[in-house]
N, CA, C and O atoms as CSV, one atom per row, in Angstrom:
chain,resi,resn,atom,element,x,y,z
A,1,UNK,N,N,0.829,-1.159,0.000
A,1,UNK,CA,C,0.000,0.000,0.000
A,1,UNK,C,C,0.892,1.247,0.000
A,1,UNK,O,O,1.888,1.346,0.717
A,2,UNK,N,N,0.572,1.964,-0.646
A,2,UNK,CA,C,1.362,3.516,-1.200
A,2,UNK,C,C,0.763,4.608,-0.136
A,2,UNK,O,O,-0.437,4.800,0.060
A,3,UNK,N,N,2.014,5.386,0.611
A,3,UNK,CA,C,1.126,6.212,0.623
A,3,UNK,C,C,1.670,7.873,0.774
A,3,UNK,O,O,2.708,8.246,1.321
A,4,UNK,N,N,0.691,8.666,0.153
A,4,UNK,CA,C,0.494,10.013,-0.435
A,4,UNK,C,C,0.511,10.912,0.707
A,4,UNK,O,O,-0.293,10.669,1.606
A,5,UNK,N,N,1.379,12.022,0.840
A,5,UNK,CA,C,1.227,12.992,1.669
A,5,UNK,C,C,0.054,13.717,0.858
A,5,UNK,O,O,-0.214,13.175,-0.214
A,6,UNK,N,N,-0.711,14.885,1.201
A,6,UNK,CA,C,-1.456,16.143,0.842
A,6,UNK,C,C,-1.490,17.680,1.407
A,6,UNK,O,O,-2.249,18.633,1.235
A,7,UNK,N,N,0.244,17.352,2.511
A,7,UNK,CA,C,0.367,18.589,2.276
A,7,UNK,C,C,1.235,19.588,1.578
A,7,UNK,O,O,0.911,19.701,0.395
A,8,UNK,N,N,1.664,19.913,1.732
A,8,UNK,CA,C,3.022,21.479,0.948
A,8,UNK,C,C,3.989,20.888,1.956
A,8,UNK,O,O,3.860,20.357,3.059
A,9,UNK,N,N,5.178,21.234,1.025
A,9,UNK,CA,C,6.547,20.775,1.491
A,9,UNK,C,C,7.244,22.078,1.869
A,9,UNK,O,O,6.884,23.179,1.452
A,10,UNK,N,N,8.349,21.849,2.758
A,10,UNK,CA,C,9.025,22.914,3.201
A,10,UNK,C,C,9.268,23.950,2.165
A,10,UNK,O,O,8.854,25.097,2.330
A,11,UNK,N,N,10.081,23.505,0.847
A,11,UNK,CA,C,10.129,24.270,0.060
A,11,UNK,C,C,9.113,24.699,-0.617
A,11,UNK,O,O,9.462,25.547,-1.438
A,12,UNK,N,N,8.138,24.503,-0.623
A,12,UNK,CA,C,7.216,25.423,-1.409
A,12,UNK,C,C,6.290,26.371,-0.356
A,12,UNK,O,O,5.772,27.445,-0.662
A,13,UNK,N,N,6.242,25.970,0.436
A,13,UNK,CA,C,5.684,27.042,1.483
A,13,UNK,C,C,7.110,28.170,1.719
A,13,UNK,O,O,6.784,29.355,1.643
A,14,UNK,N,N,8.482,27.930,1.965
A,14,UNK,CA,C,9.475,29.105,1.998
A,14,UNK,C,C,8.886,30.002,0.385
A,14,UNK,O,O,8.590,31.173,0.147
A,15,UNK,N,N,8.906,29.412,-0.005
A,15,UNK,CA,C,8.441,29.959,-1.334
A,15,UNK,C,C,7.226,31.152,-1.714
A,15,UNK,O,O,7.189,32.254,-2.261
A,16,UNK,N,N,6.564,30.487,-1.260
A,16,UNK,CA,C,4.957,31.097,-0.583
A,16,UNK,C,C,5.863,32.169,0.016
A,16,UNK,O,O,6.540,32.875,-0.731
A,17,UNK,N,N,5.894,32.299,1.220
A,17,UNK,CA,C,6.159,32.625,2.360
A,17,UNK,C,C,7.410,34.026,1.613
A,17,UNK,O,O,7.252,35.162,2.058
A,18,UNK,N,N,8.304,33.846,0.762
A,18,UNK,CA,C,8.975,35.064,0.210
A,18,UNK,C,C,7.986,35.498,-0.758
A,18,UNK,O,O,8.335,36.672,-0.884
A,19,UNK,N,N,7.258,35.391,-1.320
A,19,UNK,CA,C,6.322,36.060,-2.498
A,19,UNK,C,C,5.569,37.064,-2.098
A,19,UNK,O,O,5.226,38.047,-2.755
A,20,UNK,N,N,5.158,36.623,-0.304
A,20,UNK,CA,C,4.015,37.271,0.119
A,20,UNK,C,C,4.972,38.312,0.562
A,20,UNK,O,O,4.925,39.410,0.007
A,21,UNK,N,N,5.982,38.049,1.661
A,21,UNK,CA,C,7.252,39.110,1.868
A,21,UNK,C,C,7.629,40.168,0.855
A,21,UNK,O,O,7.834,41.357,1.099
A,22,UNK,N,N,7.678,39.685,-0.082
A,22,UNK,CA,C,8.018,40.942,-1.256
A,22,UNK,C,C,7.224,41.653,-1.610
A,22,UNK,O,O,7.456,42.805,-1.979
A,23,UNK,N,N,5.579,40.860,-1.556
A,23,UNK,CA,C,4.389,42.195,-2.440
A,23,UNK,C,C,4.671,43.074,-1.372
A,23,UNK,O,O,5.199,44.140,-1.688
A,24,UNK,N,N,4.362,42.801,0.205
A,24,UNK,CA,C,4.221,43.470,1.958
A,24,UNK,C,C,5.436,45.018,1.342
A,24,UNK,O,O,5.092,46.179,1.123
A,25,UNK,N,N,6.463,44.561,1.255
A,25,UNK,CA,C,7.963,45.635,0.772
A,25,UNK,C,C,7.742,45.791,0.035
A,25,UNK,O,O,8.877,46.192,-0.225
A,26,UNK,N,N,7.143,45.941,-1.043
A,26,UNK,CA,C,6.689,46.543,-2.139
A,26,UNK,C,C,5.623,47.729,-1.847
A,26,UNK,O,O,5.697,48.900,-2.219
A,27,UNK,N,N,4.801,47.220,-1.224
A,27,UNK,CA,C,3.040,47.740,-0.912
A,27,UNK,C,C,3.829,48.832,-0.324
A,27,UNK,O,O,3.820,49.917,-0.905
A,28,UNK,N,N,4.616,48.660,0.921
A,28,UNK,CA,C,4.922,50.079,1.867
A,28,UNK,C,C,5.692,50.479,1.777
A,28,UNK,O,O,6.004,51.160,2.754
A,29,UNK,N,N,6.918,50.455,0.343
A,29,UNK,CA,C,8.081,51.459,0.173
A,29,UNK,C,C,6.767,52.462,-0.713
A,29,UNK,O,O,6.474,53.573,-0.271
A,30,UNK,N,N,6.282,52.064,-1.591
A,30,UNK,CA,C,5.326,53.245,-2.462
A,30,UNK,C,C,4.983,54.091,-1.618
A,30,UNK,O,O,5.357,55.250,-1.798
A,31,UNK,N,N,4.044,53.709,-0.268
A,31,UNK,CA,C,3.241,54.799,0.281
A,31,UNK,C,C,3.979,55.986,1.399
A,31,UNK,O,O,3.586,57.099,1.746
A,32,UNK,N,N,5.080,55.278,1.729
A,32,UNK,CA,C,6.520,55.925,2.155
A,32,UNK,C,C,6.555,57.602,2.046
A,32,UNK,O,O,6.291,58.364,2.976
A,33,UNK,N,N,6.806,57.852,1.172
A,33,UNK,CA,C,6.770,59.393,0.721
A,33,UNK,C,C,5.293,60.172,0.996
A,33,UNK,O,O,5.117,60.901,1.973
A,34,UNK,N,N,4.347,59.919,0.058
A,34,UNK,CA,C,3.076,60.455,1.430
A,34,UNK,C,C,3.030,60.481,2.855
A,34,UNK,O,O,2.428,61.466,3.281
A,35,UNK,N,N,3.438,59.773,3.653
A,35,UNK,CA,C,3.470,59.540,5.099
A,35,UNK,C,C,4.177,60.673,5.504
A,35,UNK,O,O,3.813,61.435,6.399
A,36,UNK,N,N,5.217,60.778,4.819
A,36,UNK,CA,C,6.390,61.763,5.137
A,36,UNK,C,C,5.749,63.026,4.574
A,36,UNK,O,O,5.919,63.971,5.344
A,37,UNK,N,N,5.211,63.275,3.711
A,37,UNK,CA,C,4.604,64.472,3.118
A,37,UNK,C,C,3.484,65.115,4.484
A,37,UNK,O,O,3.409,66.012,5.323
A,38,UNK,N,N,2.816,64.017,4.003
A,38,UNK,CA,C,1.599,64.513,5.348
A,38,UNK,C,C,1.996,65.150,7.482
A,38,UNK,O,O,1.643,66.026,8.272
A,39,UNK,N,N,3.089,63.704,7.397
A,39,UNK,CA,C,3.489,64.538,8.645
A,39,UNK,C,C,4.193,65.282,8.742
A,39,UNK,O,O,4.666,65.492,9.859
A,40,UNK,N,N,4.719,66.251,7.325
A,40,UNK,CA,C,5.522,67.209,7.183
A,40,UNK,C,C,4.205,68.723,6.986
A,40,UNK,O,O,4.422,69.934,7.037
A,41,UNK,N,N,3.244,68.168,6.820
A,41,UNK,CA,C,2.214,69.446,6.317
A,41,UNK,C,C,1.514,69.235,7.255
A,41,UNK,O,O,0.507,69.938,7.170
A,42,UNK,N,N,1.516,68.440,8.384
A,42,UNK,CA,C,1.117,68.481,9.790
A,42,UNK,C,C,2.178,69.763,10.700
A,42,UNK,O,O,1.617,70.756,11.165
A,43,UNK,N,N,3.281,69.625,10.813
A,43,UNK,CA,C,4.183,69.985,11.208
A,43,UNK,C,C,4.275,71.713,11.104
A,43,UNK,O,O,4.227,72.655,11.894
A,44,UNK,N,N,4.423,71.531,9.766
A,44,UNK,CA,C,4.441,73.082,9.108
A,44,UNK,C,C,3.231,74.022,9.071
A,44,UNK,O,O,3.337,75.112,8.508
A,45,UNK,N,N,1.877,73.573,9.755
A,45,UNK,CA,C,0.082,74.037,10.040
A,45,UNK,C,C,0.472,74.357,11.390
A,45,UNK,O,O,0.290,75.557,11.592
A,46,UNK,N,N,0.994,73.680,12.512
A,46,UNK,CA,C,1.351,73.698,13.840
A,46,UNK,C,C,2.461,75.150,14.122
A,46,UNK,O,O,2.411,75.972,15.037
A,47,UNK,N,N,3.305,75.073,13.100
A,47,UNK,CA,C,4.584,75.868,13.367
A,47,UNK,C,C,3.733,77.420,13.003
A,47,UNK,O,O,3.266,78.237,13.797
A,48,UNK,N,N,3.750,77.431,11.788
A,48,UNK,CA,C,2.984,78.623,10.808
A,48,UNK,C,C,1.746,79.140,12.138
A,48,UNK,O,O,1.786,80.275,12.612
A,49,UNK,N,N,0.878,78.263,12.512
A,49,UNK,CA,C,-0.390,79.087,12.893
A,49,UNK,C,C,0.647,79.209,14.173
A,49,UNK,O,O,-0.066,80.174,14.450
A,50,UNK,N,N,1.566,79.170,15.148
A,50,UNK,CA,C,2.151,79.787,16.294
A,50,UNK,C,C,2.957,80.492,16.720
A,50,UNK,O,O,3.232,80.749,17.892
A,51,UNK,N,N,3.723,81.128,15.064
A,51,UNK,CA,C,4.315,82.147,14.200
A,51,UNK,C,C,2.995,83.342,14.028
A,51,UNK,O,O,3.133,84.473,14.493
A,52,UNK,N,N,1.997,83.008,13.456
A,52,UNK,CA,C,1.645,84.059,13.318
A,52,UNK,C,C,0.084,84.824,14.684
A,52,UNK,O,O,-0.639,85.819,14.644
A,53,UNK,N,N,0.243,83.689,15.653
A,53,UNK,CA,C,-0.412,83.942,16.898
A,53,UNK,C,C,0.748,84.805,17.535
A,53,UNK,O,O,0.466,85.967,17.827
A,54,UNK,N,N,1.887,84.393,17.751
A,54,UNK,CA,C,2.549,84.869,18.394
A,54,UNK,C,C,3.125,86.830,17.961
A,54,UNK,O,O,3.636,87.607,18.767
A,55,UNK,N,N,2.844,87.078,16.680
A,55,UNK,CA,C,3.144,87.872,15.885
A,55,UNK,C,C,1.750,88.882,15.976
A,55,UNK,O,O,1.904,90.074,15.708
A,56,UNK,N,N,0.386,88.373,16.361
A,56,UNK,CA,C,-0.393,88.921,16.790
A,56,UNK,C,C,-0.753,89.796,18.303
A,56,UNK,O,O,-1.223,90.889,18.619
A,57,UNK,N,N,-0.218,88.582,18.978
A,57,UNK,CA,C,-0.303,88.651,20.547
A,57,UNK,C,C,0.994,89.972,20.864
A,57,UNK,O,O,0.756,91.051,21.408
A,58,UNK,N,N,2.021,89.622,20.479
A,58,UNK,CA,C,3.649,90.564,20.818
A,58,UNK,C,C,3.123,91.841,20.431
A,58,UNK,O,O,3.233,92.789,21.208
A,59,UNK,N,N,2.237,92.049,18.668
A,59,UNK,CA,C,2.049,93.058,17.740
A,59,UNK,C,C,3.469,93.862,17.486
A,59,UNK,O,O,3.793,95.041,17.625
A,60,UNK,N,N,4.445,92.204,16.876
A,60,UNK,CA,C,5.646,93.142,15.646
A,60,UNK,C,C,5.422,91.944,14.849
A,60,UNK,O,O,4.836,90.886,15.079
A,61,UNK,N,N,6.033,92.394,13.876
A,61,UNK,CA,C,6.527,91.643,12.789
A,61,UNK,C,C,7.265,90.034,12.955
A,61,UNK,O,O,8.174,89.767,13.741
A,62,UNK,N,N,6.676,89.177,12.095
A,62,UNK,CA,C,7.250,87.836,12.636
A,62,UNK,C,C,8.029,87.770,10.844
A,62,UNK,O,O,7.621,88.281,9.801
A,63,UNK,N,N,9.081,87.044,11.079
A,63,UNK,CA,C,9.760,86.789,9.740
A,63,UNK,C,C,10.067,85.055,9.182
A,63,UNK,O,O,11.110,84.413,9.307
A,64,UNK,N,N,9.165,84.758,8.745
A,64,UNK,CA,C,9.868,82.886,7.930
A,64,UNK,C,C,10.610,82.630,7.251
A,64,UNK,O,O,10.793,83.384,6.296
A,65,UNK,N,N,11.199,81.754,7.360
A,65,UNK,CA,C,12.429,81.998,6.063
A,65,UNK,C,C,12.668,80.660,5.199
A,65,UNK,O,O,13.294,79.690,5.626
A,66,UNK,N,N,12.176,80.732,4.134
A,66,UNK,CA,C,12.455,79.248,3.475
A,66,UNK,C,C,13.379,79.135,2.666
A,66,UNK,O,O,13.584,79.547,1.524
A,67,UNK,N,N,14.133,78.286,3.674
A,67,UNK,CA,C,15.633,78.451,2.678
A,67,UNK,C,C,15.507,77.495,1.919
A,67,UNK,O,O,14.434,76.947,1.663
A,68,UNK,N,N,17.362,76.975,1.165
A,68,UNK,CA,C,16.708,75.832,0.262
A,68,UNK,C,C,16.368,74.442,1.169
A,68,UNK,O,O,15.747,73.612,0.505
A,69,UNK,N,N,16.585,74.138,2.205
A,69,UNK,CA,C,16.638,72.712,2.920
A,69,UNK,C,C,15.427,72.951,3.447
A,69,UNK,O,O,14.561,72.171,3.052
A,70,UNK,N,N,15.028,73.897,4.325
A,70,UNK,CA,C,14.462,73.734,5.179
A,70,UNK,C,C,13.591,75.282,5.846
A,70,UNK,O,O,13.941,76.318,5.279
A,71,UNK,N,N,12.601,75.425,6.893
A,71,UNK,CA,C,12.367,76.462,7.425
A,71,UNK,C,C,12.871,77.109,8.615
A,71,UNK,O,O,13.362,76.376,9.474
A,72,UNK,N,N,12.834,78.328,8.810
A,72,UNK,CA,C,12.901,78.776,10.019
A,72,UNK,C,C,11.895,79.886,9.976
A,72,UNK,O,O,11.650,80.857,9.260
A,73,UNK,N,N,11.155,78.995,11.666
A,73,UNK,CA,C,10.181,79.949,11.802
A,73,UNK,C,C,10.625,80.649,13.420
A,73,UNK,O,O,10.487,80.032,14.476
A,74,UNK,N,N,11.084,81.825,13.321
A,74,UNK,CA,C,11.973,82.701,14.847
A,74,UNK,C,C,13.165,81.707,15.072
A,74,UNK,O,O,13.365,81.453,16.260
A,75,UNK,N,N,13.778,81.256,14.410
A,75,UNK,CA,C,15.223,80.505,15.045
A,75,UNK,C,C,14.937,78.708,15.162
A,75,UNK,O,O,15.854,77.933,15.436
A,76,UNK,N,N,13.614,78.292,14.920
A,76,UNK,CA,C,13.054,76.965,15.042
A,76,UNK,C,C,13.205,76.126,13.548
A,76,UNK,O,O,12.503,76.051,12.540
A,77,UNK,N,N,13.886,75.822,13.772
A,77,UNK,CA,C,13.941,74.912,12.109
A,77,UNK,C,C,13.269,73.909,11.655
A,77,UNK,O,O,13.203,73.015,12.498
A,78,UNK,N,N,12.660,73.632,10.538
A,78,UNK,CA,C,12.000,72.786,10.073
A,78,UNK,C,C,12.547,72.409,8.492
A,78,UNK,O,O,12.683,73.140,7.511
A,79,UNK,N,N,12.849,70.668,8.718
A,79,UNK,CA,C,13.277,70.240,7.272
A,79,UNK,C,C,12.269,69.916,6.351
A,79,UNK,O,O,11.237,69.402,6.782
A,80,UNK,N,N,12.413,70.150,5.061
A,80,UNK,CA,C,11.427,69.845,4.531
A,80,UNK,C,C,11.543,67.538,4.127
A,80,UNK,O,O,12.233,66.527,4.260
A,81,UNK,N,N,10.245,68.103,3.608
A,81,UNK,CA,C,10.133,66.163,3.395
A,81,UNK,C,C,11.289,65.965,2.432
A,81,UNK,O,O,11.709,66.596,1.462
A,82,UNK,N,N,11.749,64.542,3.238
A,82,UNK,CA,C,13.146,64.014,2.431
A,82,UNK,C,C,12.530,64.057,0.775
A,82,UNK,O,O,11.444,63.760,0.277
A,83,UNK,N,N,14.176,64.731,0.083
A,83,UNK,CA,C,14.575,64.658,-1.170
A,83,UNK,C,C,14.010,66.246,-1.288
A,83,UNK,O,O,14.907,67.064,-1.490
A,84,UNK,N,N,13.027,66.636,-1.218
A,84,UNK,CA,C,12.331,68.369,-1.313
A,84,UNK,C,C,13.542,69.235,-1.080
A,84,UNK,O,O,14.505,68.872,-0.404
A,85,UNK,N,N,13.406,70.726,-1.850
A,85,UNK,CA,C,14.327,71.434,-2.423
A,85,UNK,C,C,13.613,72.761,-2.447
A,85,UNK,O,O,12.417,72.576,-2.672
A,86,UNK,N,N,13.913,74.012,-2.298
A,86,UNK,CA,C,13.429,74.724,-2.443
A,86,UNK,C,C,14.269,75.908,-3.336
A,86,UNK,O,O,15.027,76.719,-2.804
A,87,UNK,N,N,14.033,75.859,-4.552
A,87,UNK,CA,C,14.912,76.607,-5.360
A,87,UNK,C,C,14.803,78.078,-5.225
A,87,UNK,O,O,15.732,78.736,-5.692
A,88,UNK,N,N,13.782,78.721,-4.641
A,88,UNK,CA,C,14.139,80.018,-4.852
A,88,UNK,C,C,13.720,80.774,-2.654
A,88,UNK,O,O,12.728,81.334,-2.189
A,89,UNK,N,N,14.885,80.405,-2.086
A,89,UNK,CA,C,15.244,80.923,-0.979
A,89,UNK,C,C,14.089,82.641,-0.626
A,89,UNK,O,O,14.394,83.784,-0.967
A,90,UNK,N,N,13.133,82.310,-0.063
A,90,UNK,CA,C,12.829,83.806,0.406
A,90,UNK,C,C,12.217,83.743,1.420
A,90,UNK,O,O,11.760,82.660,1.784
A,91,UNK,N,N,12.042,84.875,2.148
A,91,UNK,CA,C,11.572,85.339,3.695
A,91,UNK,C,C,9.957,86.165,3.421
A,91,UNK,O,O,9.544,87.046,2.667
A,92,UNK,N,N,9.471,85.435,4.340
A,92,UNK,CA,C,7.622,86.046,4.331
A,92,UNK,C,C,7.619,86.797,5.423
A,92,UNK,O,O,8.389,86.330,6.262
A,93,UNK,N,N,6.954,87.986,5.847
A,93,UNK,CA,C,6.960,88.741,6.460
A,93,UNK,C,C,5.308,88.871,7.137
A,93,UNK,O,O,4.333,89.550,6.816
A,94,UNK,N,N,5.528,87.989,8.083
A,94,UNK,CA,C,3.792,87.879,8.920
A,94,UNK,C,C,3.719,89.408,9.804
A,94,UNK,O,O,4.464,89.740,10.725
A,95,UNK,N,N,2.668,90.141,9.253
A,95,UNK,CA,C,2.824,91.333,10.119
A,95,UNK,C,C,1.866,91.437,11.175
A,95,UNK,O,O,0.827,90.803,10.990
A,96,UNK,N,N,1.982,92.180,12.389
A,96,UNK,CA,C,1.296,92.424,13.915
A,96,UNK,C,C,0.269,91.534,13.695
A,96,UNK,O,O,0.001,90.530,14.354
A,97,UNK,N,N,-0.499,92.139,12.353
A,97,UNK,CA,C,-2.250,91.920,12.572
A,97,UNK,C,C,-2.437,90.739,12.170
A,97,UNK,O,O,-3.424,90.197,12.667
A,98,UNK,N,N,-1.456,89.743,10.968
A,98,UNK,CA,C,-1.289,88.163,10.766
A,98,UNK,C,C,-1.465,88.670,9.232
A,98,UNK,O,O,-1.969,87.987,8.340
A,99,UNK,N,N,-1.199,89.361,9.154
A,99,UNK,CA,C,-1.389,89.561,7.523
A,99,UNK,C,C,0.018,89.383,6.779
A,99,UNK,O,O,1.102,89.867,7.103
A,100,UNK,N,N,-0.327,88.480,5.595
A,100,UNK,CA,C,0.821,88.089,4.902
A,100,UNK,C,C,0.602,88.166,3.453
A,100,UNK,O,O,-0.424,87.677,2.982
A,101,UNK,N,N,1.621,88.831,2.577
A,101,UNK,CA,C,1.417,88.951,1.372
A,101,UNK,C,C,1.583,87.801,0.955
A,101,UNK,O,O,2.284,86.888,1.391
A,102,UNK,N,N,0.416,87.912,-0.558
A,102,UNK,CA,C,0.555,86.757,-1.401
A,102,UNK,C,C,1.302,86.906,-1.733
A,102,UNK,O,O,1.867,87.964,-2.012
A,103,UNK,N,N,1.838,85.000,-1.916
A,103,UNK,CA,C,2.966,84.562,-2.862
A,103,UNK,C,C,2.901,83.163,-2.770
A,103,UNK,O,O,2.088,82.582,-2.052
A,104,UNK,N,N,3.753,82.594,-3.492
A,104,UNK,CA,C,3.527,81.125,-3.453
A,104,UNK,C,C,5.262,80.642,-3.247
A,104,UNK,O,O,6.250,81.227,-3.689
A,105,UNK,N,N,5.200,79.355,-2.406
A,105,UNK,CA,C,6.986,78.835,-2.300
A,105,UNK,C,C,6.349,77.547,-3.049
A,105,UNK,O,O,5.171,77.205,-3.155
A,106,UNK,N,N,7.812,76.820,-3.640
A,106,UNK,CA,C,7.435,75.910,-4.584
A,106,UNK,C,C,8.707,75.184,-3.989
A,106,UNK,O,O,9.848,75.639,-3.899
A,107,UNK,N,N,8.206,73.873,-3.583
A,107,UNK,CA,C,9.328,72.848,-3.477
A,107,UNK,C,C,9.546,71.758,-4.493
A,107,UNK,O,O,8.552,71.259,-5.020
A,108,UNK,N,N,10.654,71.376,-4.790
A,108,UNK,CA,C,10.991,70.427,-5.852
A,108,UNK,C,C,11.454,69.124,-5.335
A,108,UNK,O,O,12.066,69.089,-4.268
A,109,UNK,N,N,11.192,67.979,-6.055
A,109,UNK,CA,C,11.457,66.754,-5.946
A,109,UNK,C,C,11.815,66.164,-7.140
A,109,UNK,O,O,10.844,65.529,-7.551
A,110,UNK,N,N,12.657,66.086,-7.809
A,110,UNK,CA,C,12.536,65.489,-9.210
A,110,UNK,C,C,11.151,65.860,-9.780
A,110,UNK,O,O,10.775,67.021,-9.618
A,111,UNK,N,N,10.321,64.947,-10.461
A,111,UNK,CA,C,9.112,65.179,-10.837
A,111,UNK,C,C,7.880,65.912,-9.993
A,111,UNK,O,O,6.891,66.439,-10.502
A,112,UNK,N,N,8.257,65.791,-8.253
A,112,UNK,CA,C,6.843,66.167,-7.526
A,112,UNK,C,C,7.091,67.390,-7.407
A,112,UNK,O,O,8.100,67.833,-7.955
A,113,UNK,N,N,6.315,68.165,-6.730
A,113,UNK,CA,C,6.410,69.756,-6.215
A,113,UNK,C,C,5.490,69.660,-5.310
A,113,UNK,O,O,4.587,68.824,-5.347
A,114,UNK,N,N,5.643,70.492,-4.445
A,114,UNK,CA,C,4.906,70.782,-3.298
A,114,UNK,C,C,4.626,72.723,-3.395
A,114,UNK,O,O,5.536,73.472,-3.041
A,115,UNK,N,N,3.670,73.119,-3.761
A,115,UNK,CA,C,2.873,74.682,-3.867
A,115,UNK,C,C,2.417,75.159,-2.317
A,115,UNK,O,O,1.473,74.537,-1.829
A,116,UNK,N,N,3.000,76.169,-1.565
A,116,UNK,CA,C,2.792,76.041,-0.575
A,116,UNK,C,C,2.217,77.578,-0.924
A,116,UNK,O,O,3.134,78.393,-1.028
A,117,UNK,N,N,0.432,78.310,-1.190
A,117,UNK,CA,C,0.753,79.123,-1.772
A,117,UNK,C,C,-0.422,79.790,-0.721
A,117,UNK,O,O,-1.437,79.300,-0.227
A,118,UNK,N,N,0.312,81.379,-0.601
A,118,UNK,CA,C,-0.631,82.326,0.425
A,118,UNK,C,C,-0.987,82.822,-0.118
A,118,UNK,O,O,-0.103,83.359,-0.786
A,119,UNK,N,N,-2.372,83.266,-0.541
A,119,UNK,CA,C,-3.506,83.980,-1.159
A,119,UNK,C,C,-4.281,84.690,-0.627
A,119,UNK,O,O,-4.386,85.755,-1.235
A,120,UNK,N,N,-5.031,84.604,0.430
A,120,UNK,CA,C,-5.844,85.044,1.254
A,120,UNK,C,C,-5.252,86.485,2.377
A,120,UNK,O,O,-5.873,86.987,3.314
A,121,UNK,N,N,-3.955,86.831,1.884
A,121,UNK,CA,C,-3.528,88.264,3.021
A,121,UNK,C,C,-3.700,87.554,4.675
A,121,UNK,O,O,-2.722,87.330,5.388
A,122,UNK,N,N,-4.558,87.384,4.921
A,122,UNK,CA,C,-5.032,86.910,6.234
A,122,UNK,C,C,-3.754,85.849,6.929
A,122,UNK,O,O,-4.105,85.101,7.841
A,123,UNK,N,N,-2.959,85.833,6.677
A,123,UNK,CA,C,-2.062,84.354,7.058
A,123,UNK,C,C,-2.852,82.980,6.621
A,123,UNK,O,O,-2.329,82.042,7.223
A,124,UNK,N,N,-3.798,82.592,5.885
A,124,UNK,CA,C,-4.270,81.840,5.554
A,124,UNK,C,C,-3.742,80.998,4.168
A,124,UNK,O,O,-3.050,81.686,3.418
A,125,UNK,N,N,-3.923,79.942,3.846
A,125,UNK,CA,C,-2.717,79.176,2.968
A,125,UNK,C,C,-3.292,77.696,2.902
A,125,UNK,O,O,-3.981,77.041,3.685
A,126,UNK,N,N,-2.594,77.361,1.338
A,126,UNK,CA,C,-3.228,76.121,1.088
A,126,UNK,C,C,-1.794,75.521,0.465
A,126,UNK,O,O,-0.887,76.246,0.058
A,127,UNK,N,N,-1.760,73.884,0.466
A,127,UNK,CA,C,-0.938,73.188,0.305
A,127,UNK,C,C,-1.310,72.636,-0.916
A,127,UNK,O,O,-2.332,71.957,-0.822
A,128,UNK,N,N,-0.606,72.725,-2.546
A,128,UNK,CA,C,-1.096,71.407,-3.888
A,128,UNK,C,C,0.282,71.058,-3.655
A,128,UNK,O,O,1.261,71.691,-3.259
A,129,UNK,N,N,0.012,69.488,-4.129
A,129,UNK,CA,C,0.581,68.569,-4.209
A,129,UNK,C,C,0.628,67.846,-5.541
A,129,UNK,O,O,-0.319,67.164,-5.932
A,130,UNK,N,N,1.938,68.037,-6.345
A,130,UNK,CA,C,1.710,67.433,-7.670
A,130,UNK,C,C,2.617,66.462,-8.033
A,130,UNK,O,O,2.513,65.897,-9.121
């Protein structure tokens, strides 16, 4: 009398077992860079609105400065999301009342950009993401 296993052998379950491993590292290097985006435009909503409270409350002038790496908001630095670049270095000028001239900062990534653009005078501001 013969007889037949019916289950999977070591090697084909290791097998299994790396296929599924690789889609898993695959799935969460992609979403990687959003994560980092978002808790970077978390970061920079927190900093910005206590820059320009504080610039209200004192009543002088608060100054930001986006250099190419990174921000400073009063001496507090903030990097931007890994690989981001900011090619054209300039300082925003939040005044007493929170009012800030329009303009827009543009960060670079190879292909992405990040539009960080003030429109509203009010210190008010919106984030595109392309």
């Amino acid at each position: 009398m013969k007889h037949t296993s019916r289950g999977y052998t070591l090697l084909e379950s290791l097998i299994v077992l790396g296929l599924v491993a690789g889609m898993l590292f695959i799935g969460t290097t992609v979403n990687a860079p959003k994560v980092s985006v978002t808790r970077w435009t978390a970061s920079f909503d927190a900093r910005w609105q206590q820059v320009r409270l504080t610039a209200q409350t004192r009543q002088q002038v608060a100054v930001v400065d986006f250099q190419a790496t990174g921000i400073s908001f009063n001496g507090q630095k903030l990097a931007y999301p890994r690989g981001y670049l900011n090619q054209k270095p300039q300082k925003i000028r939040v005044l007493a009342t929170g009012y800030v001239a329009p303009t827009t900062v543009i960060l670079t990534q190879q292909m992405h950009t990040i539009k960080i653009i003030f429109s509203l005078g009010g210190g008010a501001y919106r984030i595109v993401q392309t």
